[in-house]
C-alpha positions as CSV (number, residue, x, y, z in Angstrom):
1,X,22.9,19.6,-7.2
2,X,20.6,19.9,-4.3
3,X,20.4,23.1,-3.2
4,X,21.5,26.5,-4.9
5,X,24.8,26.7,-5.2
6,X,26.1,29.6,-3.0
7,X,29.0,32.2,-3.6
8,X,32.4,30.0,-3.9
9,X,33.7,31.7,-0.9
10,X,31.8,29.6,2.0
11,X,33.9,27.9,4.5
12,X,35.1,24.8,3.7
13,X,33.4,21.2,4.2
14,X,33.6,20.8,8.3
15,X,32.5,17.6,9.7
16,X,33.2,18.2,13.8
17,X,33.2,14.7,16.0
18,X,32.4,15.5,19.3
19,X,32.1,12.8,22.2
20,X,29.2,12.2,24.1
21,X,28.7,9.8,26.9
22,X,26.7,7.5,24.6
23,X,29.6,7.6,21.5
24,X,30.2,10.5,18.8
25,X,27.9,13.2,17.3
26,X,29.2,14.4,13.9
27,X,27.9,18.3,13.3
28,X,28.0,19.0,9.5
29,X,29.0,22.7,8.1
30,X,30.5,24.6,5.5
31,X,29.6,23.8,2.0
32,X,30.3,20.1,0.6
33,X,31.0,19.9,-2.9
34,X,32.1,17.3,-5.1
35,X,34.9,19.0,-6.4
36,X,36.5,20.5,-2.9
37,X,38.3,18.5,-0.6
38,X,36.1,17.0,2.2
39,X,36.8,14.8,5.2
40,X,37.4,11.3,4.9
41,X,35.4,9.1,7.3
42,X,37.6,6.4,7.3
43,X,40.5,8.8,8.3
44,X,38.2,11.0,11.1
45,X,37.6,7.7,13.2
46,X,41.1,5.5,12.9
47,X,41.5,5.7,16.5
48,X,37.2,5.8,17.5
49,X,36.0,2.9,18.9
50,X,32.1,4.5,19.7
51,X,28.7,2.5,20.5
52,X,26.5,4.8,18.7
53,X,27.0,7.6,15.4
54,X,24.6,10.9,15.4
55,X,24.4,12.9,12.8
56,X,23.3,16.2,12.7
57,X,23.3,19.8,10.6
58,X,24.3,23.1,11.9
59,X,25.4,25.5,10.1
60,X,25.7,23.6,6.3
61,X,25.9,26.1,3.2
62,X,25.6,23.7,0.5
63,X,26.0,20.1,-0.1
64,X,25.9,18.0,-3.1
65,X,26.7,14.4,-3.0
66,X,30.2,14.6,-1.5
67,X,27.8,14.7,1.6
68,X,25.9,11.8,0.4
69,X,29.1,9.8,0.3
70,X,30.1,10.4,3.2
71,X,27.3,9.5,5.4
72,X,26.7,6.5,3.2
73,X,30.4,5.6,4.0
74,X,29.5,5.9,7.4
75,X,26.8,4.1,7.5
76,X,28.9,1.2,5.9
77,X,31.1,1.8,8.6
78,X,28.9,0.8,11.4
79,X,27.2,-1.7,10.1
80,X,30.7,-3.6,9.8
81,X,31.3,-2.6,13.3
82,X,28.2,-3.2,14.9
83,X,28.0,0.5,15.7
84,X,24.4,2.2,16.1
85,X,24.2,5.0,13.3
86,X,21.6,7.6,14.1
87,X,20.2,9.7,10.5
88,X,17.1,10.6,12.3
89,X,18.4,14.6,12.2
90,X,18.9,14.8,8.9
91,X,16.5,15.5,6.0
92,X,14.4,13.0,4.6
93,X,15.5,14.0,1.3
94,X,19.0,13.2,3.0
95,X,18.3,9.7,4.2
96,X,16.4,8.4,1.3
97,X,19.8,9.3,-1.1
98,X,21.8,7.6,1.5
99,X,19.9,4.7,1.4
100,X,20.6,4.0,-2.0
101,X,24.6,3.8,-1.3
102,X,24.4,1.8,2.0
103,X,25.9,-1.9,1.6
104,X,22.9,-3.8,2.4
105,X,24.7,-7.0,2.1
106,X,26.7,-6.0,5.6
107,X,25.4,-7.2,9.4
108,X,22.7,-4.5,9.7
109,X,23.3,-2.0,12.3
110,X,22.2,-2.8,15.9
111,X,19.1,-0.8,16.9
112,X,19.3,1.8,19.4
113,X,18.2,0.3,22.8
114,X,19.0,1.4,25.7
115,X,20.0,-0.7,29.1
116,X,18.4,0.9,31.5
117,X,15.0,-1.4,32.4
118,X,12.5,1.8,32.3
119,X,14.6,3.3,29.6
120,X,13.1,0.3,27.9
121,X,9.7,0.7,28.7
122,X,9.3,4.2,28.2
123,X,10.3,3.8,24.9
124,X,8.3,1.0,24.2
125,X,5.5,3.0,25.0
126,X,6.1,5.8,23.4
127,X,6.3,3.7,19.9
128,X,3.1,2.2,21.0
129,X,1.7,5.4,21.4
130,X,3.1,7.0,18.0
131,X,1.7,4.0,15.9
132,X,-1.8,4.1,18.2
133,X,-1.8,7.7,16.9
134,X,-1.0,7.0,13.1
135,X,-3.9,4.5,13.4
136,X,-5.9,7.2,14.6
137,X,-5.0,9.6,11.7
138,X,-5.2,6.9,9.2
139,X,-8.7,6.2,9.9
140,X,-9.9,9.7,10.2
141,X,-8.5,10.3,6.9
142,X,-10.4,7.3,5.6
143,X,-13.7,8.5,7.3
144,X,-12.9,12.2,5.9
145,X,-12.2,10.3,2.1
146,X,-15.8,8.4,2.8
147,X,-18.0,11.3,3.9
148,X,-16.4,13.5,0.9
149,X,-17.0,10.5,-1.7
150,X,-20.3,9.9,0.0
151,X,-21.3,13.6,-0.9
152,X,-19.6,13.3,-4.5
153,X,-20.3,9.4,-5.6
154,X,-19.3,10.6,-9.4
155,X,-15.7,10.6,-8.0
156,X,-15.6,7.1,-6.5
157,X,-13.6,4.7,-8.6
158,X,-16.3,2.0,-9.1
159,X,-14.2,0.4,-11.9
160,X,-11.5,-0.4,-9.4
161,X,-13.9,-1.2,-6.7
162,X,-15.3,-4.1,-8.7
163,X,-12.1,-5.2,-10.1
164,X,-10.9,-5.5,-6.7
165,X,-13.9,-7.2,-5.4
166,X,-13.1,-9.7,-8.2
167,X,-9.6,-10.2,-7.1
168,X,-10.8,-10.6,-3.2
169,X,-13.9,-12.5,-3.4
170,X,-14.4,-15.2,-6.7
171,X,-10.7,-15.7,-6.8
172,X,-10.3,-16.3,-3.2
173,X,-13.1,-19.2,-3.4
174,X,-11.3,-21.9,-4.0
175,X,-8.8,-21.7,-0.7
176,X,-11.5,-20.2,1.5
177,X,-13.8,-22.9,0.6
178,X,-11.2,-25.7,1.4
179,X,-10.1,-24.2,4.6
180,X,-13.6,-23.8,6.1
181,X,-14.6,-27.4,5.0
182,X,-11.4,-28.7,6.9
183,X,-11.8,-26.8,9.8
184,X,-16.0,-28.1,9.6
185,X,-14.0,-31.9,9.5
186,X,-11.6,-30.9,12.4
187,X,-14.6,-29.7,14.3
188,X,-16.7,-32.6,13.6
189,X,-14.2,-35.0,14.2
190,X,-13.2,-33.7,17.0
191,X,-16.4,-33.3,19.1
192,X,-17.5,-36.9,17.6
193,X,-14.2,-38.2,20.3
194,X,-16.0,-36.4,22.9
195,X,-19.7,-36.3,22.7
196,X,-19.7,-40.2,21.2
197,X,-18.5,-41.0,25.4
198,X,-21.6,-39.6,26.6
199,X,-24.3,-40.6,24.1
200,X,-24.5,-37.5,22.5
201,X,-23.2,-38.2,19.3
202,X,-26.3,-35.7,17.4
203,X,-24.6,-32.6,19.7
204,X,-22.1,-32.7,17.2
205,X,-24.4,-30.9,14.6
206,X,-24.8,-27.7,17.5
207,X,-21.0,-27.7,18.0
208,X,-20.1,-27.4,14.3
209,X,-23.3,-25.1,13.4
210,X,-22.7,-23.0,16.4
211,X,-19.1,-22.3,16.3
212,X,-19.0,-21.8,12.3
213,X,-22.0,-19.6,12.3
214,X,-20.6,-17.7,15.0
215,X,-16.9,-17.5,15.2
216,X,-15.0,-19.8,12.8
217,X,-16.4,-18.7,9.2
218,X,-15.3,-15.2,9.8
219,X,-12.1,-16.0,11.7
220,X,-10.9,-18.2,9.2
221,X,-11.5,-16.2,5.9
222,X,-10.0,-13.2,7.4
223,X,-7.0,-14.8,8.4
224,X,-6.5,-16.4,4.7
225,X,-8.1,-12.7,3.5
226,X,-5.1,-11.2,5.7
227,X,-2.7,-13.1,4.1
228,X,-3.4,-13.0,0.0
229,X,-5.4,-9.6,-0.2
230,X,-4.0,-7.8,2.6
231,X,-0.5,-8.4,1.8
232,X,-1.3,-7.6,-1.6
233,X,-2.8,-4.4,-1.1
234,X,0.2,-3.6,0.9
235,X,2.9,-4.8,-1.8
236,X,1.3,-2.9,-4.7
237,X,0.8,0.5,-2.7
238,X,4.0,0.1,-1.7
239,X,5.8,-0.8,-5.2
240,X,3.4,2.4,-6.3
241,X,4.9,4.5,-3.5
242,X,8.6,3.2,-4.4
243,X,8.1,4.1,-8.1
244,X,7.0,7.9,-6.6
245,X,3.3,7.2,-8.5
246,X,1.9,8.2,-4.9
247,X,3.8,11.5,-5.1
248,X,2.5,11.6,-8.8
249,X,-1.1,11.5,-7.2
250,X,-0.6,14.1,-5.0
251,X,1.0,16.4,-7.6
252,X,-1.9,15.7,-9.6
253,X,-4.3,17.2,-6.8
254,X,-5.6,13.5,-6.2
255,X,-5.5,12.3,-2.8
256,X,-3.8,8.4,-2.9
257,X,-6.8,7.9,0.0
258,X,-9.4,8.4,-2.1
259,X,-8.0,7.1,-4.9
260,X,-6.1,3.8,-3.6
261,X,-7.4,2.8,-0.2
262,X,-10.7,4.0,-0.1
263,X,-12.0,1.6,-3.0
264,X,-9.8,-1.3,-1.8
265,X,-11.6,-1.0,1.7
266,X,-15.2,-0.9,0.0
267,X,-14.8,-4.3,-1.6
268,X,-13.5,-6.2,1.1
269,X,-16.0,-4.6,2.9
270,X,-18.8,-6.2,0.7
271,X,-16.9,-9.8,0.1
272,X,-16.0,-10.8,3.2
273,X,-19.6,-11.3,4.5
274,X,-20.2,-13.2,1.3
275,X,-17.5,-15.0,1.5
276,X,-18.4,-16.0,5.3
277,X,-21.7,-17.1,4.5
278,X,-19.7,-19.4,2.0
279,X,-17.4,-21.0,4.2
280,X,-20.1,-21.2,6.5
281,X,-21.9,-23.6,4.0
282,X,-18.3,-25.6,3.5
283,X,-17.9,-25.9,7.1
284,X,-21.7,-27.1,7.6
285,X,-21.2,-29.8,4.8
286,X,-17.4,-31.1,6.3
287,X,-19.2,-31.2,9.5
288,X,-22.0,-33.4,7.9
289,X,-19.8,-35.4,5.9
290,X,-18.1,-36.7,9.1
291,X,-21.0,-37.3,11.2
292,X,-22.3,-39.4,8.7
293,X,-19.1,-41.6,7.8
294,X,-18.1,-41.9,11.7
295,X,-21.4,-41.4,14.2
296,X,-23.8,-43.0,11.3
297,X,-25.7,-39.7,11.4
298,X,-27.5,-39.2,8.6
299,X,-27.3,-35.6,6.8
300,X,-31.4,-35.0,6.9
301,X,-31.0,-35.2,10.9
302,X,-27.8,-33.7,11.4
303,X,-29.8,-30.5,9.5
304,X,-32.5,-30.4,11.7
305,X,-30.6,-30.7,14.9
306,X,-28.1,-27.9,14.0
307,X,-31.8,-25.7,12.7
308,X,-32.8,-26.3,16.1
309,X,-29.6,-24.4,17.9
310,X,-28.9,-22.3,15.3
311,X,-30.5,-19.1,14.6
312,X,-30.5,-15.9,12.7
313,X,-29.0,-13.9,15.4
314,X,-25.9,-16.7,15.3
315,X,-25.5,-15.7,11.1
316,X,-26.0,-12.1,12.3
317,X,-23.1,-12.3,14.6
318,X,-20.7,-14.0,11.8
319,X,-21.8,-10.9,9.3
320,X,-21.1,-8.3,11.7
321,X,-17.8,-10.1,12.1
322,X,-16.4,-10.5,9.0
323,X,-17.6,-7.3,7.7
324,X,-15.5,-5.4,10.5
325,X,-12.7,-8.1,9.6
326,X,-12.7,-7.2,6.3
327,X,-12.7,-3.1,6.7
328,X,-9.3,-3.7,9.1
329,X,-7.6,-5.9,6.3
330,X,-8.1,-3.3,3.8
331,X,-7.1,-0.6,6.3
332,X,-4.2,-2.3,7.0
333,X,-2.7,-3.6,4.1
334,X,-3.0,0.1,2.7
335,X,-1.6,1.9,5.6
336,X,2.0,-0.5,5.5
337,X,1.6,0.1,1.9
338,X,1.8,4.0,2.4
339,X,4.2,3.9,5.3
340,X,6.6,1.4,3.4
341,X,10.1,2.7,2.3
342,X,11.3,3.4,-1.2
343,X,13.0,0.0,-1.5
344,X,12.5,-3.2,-2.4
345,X,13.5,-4.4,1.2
346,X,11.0,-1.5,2.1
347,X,7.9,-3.4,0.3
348,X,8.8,-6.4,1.5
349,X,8.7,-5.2,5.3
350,X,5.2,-3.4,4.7
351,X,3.9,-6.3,2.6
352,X,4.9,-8.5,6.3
353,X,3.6,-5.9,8.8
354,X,0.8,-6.0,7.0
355,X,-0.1,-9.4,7.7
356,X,0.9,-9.4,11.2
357,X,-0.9,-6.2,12.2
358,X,-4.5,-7.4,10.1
359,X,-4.1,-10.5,12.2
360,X,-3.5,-9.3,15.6
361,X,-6.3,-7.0,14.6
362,X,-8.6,-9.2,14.0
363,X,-8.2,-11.3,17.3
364,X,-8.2,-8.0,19.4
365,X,-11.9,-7.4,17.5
366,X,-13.3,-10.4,17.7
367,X,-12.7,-10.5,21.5
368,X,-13.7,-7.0,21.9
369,X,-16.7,-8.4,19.8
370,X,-17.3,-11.8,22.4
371,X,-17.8,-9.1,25.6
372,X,-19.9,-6.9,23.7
373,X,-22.4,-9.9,21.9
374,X,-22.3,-11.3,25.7
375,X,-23.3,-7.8,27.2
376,X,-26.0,-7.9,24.7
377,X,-27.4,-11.0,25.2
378,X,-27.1,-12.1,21.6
């Protein structure tokens, strides 16, 4: 089914349990076919009681899906015994045909972590390290996808650029524009408790100026940004991926980064700033609306006090915020979204991680960006 099918004569299906300090490693030979008999999982392991399964090939003629099922049955296995099962040897081909036969209603299986306190650490940081590298490829691709387009701009998708600049800036209006006028209130308000004790009820117009202008417009729309386009971006790559129109893409000569992310990260690219500078207005006018219903401050003189603190290098700062907030949602959401598995369960995790790793993103930036604007002075 899977492979050539090889003279009739190879040995038969072997499926050798060996123990191992850490449980049993199962070594698959011979030729596994559907119509021969095979082990039987359930039989191999009556008297097994092992923390952790390995799998691995050596020496395998032929299988079909008599191989299939019995690593799927397995599988099954340990999940209802809380056993580790380890499918990292086999083919990727392999796993993916397994996953389809696993019970996924069962306890999942426990991951694979070791005791040992620097066991623990040392493979933390090597996962750290492998995703800080697949970062790194990821956006070297994208750079290699923007210098190639930039050379050839006949062959960027403009079409779904402003499409998607539809769906992540006018349609997100509505919920930015309430956030940053509540967060303008909860400024106001907030300052008003303080500032009103010392006679300096007109400093509230700096505070909510200052800190909208520089930090919370952008903060604020890239988190809600994070959360509706990036998780989008993720879940439709991903569905994409899990329906194989990725592979369909590649098979057409068509790389998926020039053709899915690299528009996706244009138009966020261009929206977010516009969309700060909109929720910088909302957050200026919630601020207003409470100094003038609780400090008396009228709206002509909170505009000239917050004029008088704020400047252009305050709006630059928000811009050169939101516009790198805006590349790392788009990166994000379309790297889970090519990393996610061919499941449902699969889009669901990517469409999550996505989220989670634009956010913590974004606050590593925007502190990186708070010691370099201090450095400079601005």
């Amino acid at each position: 089914m899977l492979h050539p099918m090889s003279a009739f004569h190879d040995a038969p299906a072997l499926a050798d349990l060996q123990t191992t300090p850490e449980g049993i490693r199962v070594i698959f030979g011979g030729a596994w076919r559907i119509t021969a008999n095979r082990p039987d999982w359930t039989r191999s392991t009556a008297k097994l009681e092992p923390a952790r399964v390995d799998f691995e090939l050596e020496g395998l003629d032929y299988w079909d899906t008599s191989l299939v099922l019995f690593i799927a049955a397995a599988s099954n296995w340990c999940r209802a015994h809380g056993v580790y099962c380890n499918v990292k040897a086999l083919p990727e081909s392999l796993r993916e045909m397994v996953a389809h036969f696993e019970d996924e209603t069962a306890v999942p299986i426990p991951p694979d972590r070791p005791t040992d306190f620097f066991a623990l650490v040392g493979r933390a940081s090597i996962e750290i390290y492998d995703r800080a590298m697949q970062y790194a490829r990821f956006v070297g691709e994208c750079v290699i996808s923007f210098a190639f387009l930039a050379r050839n701009p006949t062959k960027f998708r403009w079409r779904d650029t402003l499409a998607e600049m539809q769906r992540a800036g006018a349609m997100a209006l509505p919920i930015t524009g309430l956030i940053a006028f509540l967060v303008g209130v909860i400024l106001a308000y907030s300052g008003a408790v303080i500032l009103r004790q010392f006679g300096g009820d007109i400093w509230v117009a700096d505070l909510v100026g200052v800190t909208m202008t520089r930090e919370m417009a952008a903060m604020m729309t890239a988190i809600v940004l994070a959360g509706r386009t990036g998780a989008s971006f993720a879940a439709e790559i991903g569905n994409m991926r899990a329906n194989e129109e990725v592979d369909a893409l590649v098979t057409l000569g068509i790389r998926p980064i020039d053709f899915l992310v690299v528009p996706r990260i244009v138009a966020l690219g261009l929206m977010m700033p516009l969309l700060a500078l909109y929720a910088n207005a909302l957050g200026v006018v919630g601020g207003m609306a409470i100094a003038w219903g609780l400090l008396d401050i009228p709206p002509p003189a909170f505009w000239v006090e917050m004029l008088s603190i704020v400047d252009a290098s305050d709006l630059m700062t928000g811009m050169i915020k939101a516009t790198t907030f805006g590349i790392i949602i788009g990166m994000a959401g379309c790297l889970r979204g090519l990393q996610a598995e061919r499941s449902a369960a699969g889009v669901g995790e990517a469409t999550t991680s996505a989220v989670v790793t634009a956010i913590l993103l974004i606050i590593v930036s925007d502190a990186v960006f708070a010691v370099l604007f201090n450095i400079l002075g601005w």
